[in-house]
C-alpha positions as CSV (number, residue, x, y, z in Angstrom):
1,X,85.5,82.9,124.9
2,X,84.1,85.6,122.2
3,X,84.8,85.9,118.6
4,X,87.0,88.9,119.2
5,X,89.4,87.2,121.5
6,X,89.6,83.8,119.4
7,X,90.0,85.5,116.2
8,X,92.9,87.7,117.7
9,X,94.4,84.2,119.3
10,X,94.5,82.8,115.2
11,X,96.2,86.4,114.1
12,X,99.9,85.9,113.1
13,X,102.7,87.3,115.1
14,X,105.5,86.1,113.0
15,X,106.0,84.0,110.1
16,X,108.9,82.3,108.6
17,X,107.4,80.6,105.6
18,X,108.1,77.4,104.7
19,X,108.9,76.6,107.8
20,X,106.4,77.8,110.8
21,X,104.0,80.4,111.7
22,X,103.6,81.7,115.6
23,X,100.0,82.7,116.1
24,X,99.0,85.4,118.7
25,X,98.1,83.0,121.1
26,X,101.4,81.4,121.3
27,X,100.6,78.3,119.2
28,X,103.5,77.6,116.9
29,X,102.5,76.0,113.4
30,X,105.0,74.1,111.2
31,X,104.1,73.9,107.7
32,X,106.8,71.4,107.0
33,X,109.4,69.1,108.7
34,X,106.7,67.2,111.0
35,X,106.6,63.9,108.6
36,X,108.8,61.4,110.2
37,X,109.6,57.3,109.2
38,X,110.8,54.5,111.4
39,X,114.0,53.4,112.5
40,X,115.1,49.9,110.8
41,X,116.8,46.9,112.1
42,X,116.1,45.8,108.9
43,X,119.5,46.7,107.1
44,X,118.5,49.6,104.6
45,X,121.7,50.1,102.5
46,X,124.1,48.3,104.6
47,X,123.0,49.7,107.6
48,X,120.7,49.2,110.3
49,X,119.1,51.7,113.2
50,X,117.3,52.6,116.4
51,X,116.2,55.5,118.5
52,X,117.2,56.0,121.8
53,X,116.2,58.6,124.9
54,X,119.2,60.6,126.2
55,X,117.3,62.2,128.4
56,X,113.8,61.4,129.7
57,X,113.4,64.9,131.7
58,X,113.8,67.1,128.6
59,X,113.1,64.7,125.9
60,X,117.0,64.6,123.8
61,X,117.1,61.5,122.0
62,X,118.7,60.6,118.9
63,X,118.8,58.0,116.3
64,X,121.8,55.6,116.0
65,X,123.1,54.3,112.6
66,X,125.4,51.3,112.0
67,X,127.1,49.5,109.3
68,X,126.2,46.0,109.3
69,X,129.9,45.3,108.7
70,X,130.9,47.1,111.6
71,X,133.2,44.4,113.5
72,X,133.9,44.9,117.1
73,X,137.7,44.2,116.7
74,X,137.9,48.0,114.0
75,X,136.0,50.4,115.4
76,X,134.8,53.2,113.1
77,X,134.9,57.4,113.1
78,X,132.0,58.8,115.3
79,X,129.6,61.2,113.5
80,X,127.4,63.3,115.4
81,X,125.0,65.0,113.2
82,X,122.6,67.9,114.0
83,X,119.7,68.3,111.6
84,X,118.9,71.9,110.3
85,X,115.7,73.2,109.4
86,X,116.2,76.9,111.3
87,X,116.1,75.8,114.6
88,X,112.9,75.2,114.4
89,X,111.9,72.2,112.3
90,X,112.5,69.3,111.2
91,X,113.9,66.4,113.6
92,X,116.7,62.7,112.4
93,X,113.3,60.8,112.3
94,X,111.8,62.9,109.3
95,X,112.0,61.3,105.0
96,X,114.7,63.6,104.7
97,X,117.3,63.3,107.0
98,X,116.7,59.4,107.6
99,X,117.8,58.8,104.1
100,X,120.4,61.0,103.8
101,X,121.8,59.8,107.6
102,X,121.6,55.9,105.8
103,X,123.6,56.9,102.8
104,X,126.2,59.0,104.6
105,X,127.1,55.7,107.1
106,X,127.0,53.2,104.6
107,X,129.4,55.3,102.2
108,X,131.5,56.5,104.8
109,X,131.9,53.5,107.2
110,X,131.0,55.2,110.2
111,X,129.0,55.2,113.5
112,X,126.3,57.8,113.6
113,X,124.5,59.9,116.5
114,X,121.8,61.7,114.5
115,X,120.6,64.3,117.4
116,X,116.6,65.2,118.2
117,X,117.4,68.8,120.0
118,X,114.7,70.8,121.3
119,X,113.2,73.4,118.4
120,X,112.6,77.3,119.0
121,X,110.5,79.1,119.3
122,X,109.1,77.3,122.2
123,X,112.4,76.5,123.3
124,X,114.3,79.7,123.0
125,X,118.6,79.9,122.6
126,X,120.7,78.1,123.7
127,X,118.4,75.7,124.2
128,X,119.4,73.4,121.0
129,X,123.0,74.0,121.7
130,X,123.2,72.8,125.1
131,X,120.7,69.8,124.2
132,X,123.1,68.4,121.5
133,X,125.8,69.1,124.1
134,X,124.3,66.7,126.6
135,X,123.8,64.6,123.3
136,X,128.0,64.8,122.9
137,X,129.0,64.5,126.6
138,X,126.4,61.0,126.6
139,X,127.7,59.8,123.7
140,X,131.4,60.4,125.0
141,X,130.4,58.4,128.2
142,X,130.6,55.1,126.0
143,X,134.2,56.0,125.5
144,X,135.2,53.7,128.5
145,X,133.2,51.0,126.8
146,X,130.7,51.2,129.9
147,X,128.0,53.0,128.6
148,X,124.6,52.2,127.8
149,X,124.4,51.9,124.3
150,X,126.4,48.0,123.0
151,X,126.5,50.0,119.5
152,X,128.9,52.8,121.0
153,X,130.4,50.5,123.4
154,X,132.0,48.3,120.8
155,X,132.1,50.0,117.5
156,X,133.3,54.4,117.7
157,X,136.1,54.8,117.3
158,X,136.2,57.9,120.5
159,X,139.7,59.1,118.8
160,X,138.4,59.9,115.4
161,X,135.3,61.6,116.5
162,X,133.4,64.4,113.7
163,X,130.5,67.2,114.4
164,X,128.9,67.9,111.3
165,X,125.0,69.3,110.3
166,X,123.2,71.5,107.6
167,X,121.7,74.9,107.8
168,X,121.2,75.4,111.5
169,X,122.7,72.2,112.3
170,X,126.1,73.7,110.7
171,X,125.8,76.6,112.6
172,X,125.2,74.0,116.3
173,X,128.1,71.8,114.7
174,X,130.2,74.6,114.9
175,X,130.0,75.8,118.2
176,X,130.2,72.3,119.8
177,X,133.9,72.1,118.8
178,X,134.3,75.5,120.0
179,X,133.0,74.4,123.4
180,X,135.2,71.0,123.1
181,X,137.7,73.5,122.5
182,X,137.3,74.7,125.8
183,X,136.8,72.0,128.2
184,X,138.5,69.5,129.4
185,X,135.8,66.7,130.0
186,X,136.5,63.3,128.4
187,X,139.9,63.9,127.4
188,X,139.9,60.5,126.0
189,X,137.9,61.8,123.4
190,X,139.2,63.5,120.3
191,X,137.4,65.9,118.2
192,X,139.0,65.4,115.0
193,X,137.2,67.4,112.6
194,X,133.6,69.5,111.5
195,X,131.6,69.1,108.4
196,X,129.5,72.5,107.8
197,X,127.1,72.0,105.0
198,X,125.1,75.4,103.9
199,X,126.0,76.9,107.2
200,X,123.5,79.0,108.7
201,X,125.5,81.9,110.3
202,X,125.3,85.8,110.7
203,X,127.0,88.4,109.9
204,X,127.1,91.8,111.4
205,X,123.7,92.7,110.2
206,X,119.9,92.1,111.1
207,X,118.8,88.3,110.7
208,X,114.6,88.3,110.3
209,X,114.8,84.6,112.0
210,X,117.6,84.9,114.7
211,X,116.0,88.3,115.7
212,X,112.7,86.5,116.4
213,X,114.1,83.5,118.3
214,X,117.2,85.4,119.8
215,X,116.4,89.1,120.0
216,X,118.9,91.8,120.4
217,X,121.6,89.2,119.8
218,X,123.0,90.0,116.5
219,X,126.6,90.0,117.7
220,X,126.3,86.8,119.7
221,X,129.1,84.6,119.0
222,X,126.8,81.4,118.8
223,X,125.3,83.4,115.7
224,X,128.3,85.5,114.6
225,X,131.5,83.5,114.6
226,X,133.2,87.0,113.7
227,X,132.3,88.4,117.3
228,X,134.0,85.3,119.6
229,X,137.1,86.4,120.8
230,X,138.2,82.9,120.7
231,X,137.4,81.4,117.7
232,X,141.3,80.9,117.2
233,X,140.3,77.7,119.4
234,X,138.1,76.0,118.0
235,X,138.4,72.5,119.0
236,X,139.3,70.6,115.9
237,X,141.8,70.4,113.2
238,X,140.1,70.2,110.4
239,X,137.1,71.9,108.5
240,X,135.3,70.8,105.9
241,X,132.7,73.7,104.6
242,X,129.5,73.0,101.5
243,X,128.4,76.2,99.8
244,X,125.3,76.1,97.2
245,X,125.9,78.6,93.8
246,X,122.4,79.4,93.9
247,X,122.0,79.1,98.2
248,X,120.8,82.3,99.8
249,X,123.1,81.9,102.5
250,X,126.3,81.1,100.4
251,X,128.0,84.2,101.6
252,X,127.8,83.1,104.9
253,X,129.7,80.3,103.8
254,X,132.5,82.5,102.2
255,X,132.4,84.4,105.0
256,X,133.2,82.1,107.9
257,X,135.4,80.4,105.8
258,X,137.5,83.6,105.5
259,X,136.6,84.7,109.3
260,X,138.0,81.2,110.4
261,X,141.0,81.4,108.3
262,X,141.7,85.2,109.2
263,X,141.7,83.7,113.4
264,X,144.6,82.1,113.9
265,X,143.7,78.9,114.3
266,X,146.4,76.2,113.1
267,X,143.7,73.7,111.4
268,X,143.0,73.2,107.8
269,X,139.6,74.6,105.7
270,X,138.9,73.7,103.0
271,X,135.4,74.6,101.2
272,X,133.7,73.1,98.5
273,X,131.1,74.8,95.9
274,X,128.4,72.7,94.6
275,X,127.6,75.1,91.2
276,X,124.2,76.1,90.2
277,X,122.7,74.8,93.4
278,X,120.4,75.8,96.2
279,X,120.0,75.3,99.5
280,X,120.2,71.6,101.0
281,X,119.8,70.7,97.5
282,X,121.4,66.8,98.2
283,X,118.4,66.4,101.2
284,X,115.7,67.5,98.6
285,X,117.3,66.0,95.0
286,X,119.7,63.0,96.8
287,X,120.2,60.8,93.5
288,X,121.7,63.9,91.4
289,X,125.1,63.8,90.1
290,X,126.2,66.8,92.7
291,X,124.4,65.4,95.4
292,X,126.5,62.2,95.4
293,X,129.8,64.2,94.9
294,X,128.6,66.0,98.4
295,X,128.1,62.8,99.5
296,X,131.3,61.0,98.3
297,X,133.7,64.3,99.9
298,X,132.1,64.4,103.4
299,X,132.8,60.5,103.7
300,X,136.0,60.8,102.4
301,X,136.9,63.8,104.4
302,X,136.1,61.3,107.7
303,X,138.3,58.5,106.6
304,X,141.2,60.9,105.9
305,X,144.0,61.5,108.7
């Protein structure tokens, strides 16, 4: 290989900084969310963990958090949580969301299914949507009490069931209630509500990161609640929605918030501002006074009928 061709291989196509760089060649670079730390069986706050494959063909897996309390005779709300990081970073097994995942179970009592999805750009959309689907539909096979994991089996509660996620992971939490909303696969299990933290959504403008890893799809409903014709279905009843003072994308927040509201659909929203804050400040900052406010609502929002 000449110079010519391996220096135009290391030129940058696109770059979303912090987050990754995509060189010429195709390599994708991630200048942060790589780190990652163990699961524990170790109780860490109350609560112990372990990673399991969902599936071995595409690579889904997750991390599973329980309370050490947990007794097989009260079973507890069932969180699935989808990470953010733009799609494209960050994974449950990284210092950040580990932490935070411990913190949010042992305050709010519950059973967790912290999902590893498939990251753009190598893995275009709806890639990360339908692998935390498959994530859902195995996590609702333990709904019977047959499925593979004892920690499902005997402890979720599959009637009190909660999506909820950051940034990107909002914007993934989202649409999986609006696709329980339309199916009718495990209808023993019961979507009760969706926690939307810094919600990473568009609006009917360009978007420099959704361009690049879905182009030409500015109106699509996955990215633009405003533009699915049947949002009035969204497959919960209740909505819990974050917004930052100082987050870039608090406007997006405001704006589903009155887009969902405007719908006519019959659940409750409510939205909470954390003032003078930015962006996933509680992931970065977690032992601030607002942080643990976040922290206190979202459990208490999954512990309230």
């Amino acid at each position: 290989m000449d110079s010519s061709s391996s220096s135009s291989k290391s030129e940058i196509e696109f770059e979303c900084f912090p987050m990754f760089r995509v060189l010429k060649g195709g390599v994708v670079e991630r200048i942060a969310g790589t780190e990652t730390v163990p699961p524990s069986d170790v109780p860490q706050n109350g609560v112990v963990s372990k990673d399991v494959v969902i599936s071995p063909e595409t690579g889904v897996s997750a991390r599973l958090y329980l309370p050490t309390a947990a007794s097989p005779d009260r079973n507890l709300p069932l969180l699935l949580y989808i990470h953010g990081g733009g799609f494209c970073i960050e994974s449950p097994f990284s210092p950040l969301y580990h932490p935070h995942l411990v913190s949010l179970v042992s305050t709010a009592n519950v059973v967790a299914v912290s999902v590893h999805y498939r990251l753009c750009p190598e893995n275009p959309i709806p890639i990360p949507y339908e692998d935390t689907w498959q994530a859902f539909l195995w996590a609702a096979a333990h709904s019977s009490g047959q499925g593979p994991e004892q920690w499902l089996n005997h402890h979720a509660d599959f009637g009190r069931v909660f999506f909820a996620g950051d940034s990107a992971g909002a914007n993934i939490a989202h649409n999986m209630a609006m696709r329980a909303g339309s199916t009718t696969q495990h209808s023993d299990v019961a979507i009760s509500g969706i926690v939307l933290v810094h919600p990473y959504f568009g609006k009917n403008e360009p978007d420099r990161l959704w361009d690049y890893i879905c182009p030409s799809e500015v109106h699509n409903p996955l990215f633009n609640p405003a533009a699915d014709t049947n949002l009035s279905n969204l497959g919960c009843g209740k909505v819990l929605i974050f917004v930052g003072g100082k987050d870039f994308l608090k406007n997006r927040g405001l704006w589903y918030y009155e887009t969902l509201k405007k719908s006519g659909w019959g659940g409750a929203v409510e939205m909470v501002e954390s003032e003078g804050e930015a962006h996933v400040f509680h992931l970065f900052n977690p032992d601030c006074e607002k942080a643990g406010d976040l922290l206190l609502k979202f459990a208490s929002f999954m512990n309230l009928d």
